[in-house]
C-alpha positions in Angstrom: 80.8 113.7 149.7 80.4 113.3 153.1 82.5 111.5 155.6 80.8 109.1 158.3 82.0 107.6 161.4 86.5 106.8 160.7 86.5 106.1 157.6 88.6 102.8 156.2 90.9 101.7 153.3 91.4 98.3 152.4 93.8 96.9 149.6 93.0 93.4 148.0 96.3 92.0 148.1 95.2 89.0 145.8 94.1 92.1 143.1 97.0 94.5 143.6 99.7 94.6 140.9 101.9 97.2 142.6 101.8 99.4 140.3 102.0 102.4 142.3 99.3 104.5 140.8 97.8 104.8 144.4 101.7 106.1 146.0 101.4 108.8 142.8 97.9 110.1 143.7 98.5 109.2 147.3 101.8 109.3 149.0 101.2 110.1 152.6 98.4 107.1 152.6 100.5 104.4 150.7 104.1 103.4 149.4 105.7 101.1 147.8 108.4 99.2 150.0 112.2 98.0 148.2 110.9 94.5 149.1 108.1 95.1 146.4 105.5 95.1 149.4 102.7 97.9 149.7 102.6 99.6 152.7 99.3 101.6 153.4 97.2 103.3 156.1 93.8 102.1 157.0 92.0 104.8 158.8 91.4 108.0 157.2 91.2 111.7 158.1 89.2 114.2 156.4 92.0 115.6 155.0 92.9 111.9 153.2 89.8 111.0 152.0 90.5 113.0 149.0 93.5 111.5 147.8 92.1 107.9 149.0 89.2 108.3 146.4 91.8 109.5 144.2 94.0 106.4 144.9 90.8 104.0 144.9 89.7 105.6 141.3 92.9 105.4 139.5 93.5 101.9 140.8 94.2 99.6 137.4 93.6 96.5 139.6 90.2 98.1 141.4 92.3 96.6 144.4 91.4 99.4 146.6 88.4 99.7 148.8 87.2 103.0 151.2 84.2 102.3 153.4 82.3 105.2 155.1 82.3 107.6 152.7 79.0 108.3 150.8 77.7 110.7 148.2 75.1 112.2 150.0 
């Protein structure tokens, strides 16, 4: 995969479950608050975009969106 111009990550709020499959394959990107809210960071470094497909993938909910990132 290939990264393109800063790279995003979005989380459907209305969709996510919290079930903190995306703080497991993803902890310096997203965690799981006390107050049962999801905290998360939107833009991406080459070094997260790994983990953040890794997050998105595993998501039960398919809450979790990454834009600018292709295949080619």
């Amino acid at each position: 995969m290939k990264l393109r111009k800063r790279p995003r990550l979005s989380v459907n709020n209305e969709r996510c479950e919290l079930f903190g499959t995306c703080q497991w394959e993803a902890p310096g990107l997203f965690e799981l608050e006390r107050n049962g809210r999801l905290r998360y960071r939107s833009r991406l470094t080459e070094e997260d975009w790994e983990p953040a497909v890794a997050a998105a993938r595993s998501c039960p909910m398919q809450a979790i969106q990454i834009k600018g990132i292709s295949d080619e």
